[in-house]
C-alpha positions as a Markdown table, in Angstrom:
| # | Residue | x | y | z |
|---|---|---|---|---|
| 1 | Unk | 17.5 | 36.4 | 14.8 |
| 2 | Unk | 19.3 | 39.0 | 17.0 |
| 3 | Unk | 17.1 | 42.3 | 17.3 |
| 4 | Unk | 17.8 | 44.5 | 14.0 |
| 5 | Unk | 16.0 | 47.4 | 12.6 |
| 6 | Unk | 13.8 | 46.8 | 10.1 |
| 7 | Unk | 15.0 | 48.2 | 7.1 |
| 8 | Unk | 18.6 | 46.5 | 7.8 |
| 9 | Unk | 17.1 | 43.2 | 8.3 |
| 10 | Unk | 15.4 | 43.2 | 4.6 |
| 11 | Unk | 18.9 | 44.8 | 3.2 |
| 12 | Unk | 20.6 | 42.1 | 4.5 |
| 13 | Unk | 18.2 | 38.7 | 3.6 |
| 14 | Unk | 18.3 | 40.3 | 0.2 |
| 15 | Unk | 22.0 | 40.5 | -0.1 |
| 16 | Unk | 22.3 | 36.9 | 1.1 |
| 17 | Unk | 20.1 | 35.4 | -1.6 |
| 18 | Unk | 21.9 | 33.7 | -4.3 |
| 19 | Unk | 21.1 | 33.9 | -7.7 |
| 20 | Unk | 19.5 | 36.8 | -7.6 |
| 21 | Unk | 19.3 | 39.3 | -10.8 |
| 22 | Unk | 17.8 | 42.1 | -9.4 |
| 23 | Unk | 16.7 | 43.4 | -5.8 |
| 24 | Unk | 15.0 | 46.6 | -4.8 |
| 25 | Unk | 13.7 | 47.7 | -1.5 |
| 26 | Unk | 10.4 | 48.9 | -1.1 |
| 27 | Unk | 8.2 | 50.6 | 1.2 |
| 28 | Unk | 5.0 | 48.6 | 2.2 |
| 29 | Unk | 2.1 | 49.3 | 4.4 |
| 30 | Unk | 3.7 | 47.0 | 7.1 |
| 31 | Unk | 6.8 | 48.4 | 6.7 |
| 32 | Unk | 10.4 | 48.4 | 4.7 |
| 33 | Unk | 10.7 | 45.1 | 3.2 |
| 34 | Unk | 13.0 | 43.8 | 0.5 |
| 35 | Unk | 11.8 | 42.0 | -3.1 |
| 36 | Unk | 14.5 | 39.6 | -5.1 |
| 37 | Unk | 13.9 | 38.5 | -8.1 |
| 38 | Unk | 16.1 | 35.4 | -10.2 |
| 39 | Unk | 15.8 | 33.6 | -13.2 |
| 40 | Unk | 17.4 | 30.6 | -13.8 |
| 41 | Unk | 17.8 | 27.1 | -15.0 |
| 42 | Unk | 16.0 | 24.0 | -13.2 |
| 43 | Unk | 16.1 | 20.7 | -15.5 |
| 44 | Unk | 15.8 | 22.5 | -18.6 |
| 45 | Unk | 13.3 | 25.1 | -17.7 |
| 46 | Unk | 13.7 | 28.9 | -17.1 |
| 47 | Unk | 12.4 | 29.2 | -13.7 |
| 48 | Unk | 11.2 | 32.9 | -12.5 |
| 49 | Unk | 11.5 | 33.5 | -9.2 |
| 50 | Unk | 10.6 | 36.3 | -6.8 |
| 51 | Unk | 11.2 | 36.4 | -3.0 |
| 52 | Unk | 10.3 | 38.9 | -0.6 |
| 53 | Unk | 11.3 | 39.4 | 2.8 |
| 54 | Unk | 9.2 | 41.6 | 5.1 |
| 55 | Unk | 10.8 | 42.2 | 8.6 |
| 56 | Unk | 8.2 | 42.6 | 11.3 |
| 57 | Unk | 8.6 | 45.5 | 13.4 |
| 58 | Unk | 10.0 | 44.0 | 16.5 |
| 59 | Unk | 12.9 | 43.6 | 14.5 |
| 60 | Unk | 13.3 | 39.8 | 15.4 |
| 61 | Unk | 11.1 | 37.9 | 12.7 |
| 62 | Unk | 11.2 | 38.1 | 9.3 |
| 63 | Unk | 8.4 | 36.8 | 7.3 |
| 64 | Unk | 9.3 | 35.7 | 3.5 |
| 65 | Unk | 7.2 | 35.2 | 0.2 |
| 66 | Unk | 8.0 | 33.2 | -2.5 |
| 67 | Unk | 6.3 | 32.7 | -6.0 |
| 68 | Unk | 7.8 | 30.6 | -8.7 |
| 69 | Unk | 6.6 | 30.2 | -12.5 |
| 70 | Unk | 7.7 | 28.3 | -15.4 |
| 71 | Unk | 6.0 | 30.8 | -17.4 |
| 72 | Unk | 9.2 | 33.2 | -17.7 |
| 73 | Unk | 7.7 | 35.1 | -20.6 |
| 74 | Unk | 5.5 | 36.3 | -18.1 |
| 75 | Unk | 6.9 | 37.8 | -15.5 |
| 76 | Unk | 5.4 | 41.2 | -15.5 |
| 77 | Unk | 2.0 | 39.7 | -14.8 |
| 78 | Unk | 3.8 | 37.7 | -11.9 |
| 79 | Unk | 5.7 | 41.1 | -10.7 |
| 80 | Unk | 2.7 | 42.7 | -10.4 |
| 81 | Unk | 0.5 | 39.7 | -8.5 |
| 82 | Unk | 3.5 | 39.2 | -6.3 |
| 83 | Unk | 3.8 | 43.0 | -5.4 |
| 84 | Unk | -0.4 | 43.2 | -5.0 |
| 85 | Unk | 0.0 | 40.3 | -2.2 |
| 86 | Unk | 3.2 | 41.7 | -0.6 |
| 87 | Unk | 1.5 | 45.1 | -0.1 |
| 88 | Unk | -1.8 | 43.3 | 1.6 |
| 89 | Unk | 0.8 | 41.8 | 4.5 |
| 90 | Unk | 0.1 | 43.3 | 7.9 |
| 91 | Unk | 1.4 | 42.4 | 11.6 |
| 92 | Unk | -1.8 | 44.0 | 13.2 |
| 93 | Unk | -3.4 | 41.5 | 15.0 |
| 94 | Unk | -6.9 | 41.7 | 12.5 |
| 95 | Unk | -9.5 | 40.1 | 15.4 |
| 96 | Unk | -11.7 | 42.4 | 18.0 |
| 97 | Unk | -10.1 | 43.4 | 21.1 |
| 98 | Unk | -12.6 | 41.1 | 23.3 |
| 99 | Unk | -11.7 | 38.1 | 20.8 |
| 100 | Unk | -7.8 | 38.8 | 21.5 |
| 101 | Unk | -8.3 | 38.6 | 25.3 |
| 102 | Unk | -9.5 | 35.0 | 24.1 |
| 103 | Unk | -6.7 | 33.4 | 22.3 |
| 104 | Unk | -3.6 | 32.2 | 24.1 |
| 105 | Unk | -0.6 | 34.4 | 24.4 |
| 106 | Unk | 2.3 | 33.3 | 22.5 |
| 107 | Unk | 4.9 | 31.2 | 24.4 |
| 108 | Unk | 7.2 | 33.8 | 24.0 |
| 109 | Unk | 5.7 | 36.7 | 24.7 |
| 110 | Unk | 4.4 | 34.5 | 28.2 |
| 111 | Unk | 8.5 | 34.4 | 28.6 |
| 112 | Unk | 9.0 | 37.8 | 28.3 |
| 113 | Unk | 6.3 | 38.9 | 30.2 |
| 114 | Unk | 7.5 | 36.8 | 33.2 |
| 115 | Unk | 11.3 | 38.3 | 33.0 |
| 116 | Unk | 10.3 | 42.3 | 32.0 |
| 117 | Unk | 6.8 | 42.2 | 33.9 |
């Protein structure tokens, strides 16, 4: 996607989901993200839904979560699970420095490299 701050790019994935009974957005560790939730009707089942989608700070990715449960009565328990995982995403790069200098550099960032130096 086209280069978009953060916060704008969860506004706007929320705002294009359909179905969607309530959306909020939040403030993770990794950054501004946005959380949709639905409820609806899939071959005679109430089907809970949450989605949440957690730009990454270059502002050209967005990384989404999605749970699902037939187990509507329970969506608190599901709220609060989903919520727990969303806050442990991160975009730090977890392994050692030496082990970094190790793994191959993304194809794109070997592009950009080459054109910005």
């Amino acid at each position: 996607m086209p280069w978009t701050p953060p916060k704008l790019a969860a506004a706007k994935a929320a705002l294009a989901s359909s179905g969607a009974r309530d959306a909020e957005l939040v403030d993770l560790p990794c950054g501004p993200a946005a959380v949709v939730e639905s409820l609806n009707e899939q071959e005679g089942q109430k089907v809970f839904q949450m989605t949440g989608y957690l730009p990454h700070p270059d502002g050209l990715r967005v990384a989404v979560l999605a749970l699902s449960t037939t187990a509507g009565s329970d969506h608190e328990h599901y709220r609060d699970m989903f919520h727990g995982i969303a806050r442990m995403v991160s975009f730090d790069n977890p392994l050692p420095p030496q082990l970094r200098e190790q793994m191959p550099e993304a194809r794109e960032v070997a592009a950009a490299r080459d054109v910005f130096g």
